[in-house]
C-alpha positions in Angstrom: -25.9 -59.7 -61.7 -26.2 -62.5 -59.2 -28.4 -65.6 -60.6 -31.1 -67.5 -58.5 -31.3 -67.1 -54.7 -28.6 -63.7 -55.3 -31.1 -62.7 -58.1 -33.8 -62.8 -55.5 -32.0 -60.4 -53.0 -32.8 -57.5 -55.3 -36.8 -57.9 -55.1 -38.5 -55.2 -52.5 -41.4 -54.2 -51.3 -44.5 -53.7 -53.4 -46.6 -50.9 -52.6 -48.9 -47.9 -53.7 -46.7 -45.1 -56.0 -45.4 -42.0 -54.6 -44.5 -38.6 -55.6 -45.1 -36.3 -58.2 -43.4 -35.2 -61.8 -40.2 -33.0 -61.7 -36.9 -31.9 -62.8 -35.3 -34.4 -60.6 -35.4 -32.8 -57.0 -37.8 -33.9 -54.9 -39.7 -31.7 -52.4 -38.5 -32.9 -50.0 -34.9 -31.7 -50.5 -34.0 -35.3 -52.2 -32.4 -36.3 -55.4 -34.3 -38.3 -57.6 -32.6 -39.4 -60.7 -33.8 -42.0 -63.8 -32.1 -44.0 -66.3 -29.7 -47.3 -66.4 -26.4 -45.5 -66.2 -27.5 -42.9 -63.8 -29.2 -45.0 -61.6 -26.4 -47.9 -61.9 -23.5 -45.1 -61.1 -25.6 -44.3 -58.0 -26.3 -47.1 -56.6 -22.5 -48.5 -57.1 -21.0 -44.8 -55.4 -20.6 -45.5 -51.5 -20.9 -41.6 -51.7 -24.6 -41.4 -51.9 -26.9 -42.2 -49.4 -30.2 -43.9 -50.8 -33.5 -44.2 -50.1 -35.8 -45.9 -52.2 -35.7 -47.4 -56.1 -39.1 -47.6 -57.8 -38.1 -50.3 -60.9 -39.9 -52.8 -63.8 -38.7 -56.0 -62.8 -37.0 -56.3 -66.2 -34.9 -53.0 -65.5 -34.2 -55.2 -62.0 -32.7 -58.0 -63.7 -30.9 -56.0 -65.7 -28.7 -54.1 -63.4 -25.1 -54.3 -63.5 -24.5 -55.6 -59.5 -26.0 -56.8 -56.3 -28.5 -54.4 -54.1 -28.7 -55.5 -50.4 -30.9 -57.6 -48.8 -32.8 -55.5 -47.4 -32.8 -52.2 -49.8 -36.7 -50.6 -50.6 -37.4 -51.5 -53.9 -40.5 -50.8 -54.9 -41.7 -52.6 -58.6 -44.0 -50.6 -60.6 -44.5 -50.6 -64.5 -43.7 -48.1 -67.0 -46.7 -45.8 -67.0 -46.8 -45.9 -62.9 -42.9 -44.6 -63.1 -43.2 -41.9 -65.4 -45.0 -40.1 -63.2 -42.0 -39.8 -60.9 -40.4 -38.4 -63.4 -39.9 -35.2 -66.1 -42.3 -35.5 -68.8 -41.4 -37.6 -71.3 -38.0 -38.2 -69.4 -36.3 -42.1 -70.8 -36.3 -43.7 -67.2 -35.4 -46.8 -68.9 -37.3 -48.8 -66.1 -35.6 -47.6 -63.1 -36.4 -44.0 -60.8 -34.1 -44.0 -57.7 -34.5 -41.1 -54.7 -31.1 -40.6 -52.7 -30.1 -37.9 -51.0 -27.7 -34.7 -52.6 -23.9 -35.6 -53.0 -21.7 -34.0 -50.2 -20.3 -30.5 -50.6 -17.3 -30.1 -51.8 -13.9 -27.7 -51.6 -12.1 -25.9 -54.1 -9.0 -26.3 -52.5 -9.5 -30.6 -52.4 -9.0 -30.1 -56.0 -6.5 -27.6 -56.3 -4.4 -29.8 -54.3 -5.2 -33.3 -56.3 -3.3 -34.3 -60.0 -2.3 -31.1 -61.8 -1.8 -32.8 -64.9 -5.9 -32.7 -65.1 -7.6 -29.5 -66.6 -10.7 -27.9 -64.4 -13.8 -27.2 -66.2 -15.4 -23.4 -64.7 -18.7 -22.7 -66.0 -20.4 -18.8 -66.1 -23.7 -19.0 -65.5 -24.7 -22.5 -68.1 -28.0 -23.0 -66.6 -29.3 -25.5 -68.7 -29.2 -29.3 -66.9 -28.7 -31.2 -70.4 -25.9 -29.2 -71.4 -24.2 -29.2 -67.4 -25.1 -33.1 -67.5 -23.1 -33.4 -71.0 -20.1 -31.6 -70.1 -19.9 -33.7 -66.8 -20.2 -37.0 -69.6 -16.8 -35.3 -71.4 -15.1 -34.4 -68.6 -15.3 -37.8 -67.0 -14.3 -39.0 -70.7 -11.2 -36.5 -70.6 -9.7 -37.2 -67.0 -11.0 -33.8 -65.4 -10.2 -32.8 -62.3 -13.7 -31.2 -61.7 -16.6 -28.8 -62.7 -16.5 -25.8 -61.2 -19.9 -23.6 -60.9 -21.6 -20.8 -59.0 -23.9 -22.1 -56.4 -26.6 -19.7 -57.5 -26.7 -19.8 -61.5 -26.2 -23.1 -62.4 -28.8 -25.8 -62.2 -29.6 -28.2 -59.1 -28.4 -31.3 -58.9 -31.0 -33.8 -60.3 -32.5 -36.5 -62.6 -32.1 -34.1 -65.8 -28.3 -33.8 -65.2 -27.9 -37.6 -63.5 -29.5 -38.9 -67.2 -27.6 -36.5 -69.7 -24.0 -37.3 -67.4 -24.8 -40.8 -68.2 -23.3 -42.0 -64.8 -20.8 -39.1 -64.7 -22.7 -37.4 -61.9 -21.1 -39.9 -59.4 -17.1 -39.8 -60.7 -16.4 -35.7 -61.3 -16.6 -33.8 -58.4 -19.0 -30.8 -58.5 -17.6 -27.8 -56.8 -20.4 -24.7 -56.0 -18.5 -21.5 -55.1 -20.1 -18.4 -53.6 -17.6 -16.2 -55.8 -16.3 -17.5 -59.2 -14.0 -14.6 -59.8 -12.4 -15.3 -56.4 -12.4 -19.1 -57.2 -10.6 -18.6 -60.4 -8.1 -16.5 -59.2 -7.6 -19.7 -55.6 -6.6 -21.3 -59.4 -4.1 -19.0 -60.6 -2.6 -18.8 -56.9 -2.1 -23.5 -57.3 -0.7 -22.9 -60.8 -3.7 -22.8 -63.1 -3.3 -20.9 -66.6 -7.2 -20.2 -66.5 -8.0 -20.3 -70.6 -11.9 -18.4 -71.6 -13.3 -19.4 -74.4 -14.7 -16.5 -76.8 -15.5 -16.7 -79.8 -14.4 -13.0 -80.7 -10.5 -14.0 -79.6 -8.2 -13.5 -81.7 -6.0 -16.5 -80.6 -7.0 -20.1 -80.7 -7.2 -22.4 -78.4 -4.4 -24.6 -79.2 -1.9 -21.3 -79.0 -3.4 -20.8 -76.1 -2.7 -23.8 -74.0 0.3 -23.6 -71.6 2.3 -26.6 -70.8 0.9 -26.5 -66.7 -2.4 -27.0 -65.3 -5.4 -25.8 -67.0 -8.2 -24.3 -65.7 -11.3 -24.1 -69.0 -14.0 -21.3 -68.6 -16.8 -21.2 -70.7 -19.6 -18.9 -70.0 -23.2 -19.6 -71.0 -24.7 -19.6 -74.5 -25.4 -16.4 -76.2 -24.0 -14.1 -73.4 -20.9 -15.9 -73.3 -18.8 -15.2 -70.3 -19.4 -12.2 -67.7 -16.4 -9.3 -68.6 -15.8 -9.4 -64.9 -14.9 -13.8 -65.4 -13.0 -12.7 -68.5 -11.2 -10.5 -66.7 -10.1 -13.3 -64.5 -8.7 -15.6 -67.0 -5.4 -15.5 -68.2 -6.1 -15.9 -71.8 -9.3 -15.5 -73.9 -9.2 -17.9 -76.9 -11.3 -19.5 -79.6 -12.2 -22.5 -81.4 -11.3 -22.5 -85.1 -14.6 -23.2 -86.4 -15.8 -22.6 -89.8 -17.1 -19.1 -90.4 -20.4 -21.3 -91.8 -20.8 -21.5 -88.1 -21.1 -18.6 -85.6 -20.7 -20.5 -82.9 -21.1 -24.4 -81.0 -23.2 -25.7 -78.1 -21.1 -24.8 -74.8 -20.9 -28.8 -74.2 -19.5 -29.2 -78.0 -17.2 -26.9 -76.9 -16.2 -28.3 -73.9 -16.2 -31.4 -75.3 -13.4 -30.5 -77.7 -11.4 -27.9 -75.6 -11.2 -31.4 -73.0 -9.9 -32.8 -76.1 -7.1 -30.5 -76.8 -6.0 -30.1 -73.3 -5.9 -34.4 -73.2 -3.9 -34.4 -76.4 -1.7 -31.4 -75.8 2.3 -31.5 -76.9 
């Protein structure tokens, strides 16, 4: 961060607080999103198109880059900003309203690096676990995530703070039809792998030496038959039998893991 005059550049506007408490979208079909990574990734993507930051002037000074001259900042203190926010949601001193990244295509990806897997979730509705598996999959090299547009959550402060920055660098691909989508993969190359825990093979076994499309389906109901039916190869973790099962972003976590490590 700039010193002096450049430090200066980032003060804004003061003025009365705006908005109400939420999940991160913003009635008016923005995205509002909270926290130093989050926020920081945001403002550095030339991506996103923003519109206001409401910030302590200690989060201000603390920011990893320059904003322009003239960008609406409005200051506020801590109380005043968790308003804007879920409740109880870490901020962290900084609440910035942009608008929705641009849609994406399947086939973008499909015809990108091979070498790096695709993550496919079935119906994971949760925002902390979708924001956590965006975190490992920007960790692991992934090409993308991979959801349904209608049962998976909307983009938002809840995902922005648990992806810690991640939202901005993994592209997010909504399909209409995930069956059809994972079988656009198999047509590029894709040995699509599901993970169950009733399989009989692991996952290791499983792993073909090409691309590598990862399906996990949402906790407790696991994967759809009709998505299991679409993957190549159901396989497992080999956890320990003191365990039925781990948290889908453990999972995906560790399945990144063994795709990045792969002989």
């Amino acid at each position: 961060m700039a010193k002096g005059s450049q430090k200066r550049a980032l003060r804004g506007r003061a003025g009365r607080m705006q908005g109400g408490r939420g999940s991160g979208r913003a009635n008016h079909g923005h995205v509002r999103l909270w926290g130093r990574h989050a926020v920081e990734a945001a403002l550095k993507n030339p991506n996103r198109q923003h519109h206001k930051l409401w910030a302590t002037r200690e989060a201000i000074d603390s920011l990893d880059g320059e904003l322009p001259e003239d960008f609406p900042v409005e200051y506020a203190d801590v109380a005043d900003l968790a308003r804007l926010v879920s409740r109880d949601a870490p901020h962290q001193g900084l609440v910035l309203e942009c608008q929705p990244l641009e849609e994406l295509h399947l086939d973008d990806v499909l015809e990108g690096d091979a070498d790096r897997p695709i993550i496919v979730l079935d119906q994971v509705t949760d925002p902390h676990n979708v924001g956590a598996i965006l975190r490992s999959a920007a960790a692991f090299n992934a090409a993308a995530l991979v959801t349904q547009d209608r049962h998976a959550p909307p983009e938002g402060g809840v995902i922005g703070k648990s992806a810690s920055g991640a939202l901005e660098s993994v592209p997010w691909i909504r399909v209409v039809n995930l069956s059809r989508a994972l079988e656009q993969m198999a047509e590029a190359g894709y040995w699509r792998v599901g993970l169950a825990g009733e399989a009989e093979a692991t996952f290791e076994d499983a792993l073909a030496a090409g691309p590598i499309a990862i399906v996990l389906g949402a906790e407790g109901e696991g994967m759809r038959a009709n998505i299991a039916g679409h993957c190549d190869v159901l396989a497992r973790l080999p956890i320990s039998q003191a365990m039925e099962s781990l948290n889908v972003s453990n999972a995906a976590a560790i399945a990144l893991y063994a795709v990045a490590t792969r002989r």
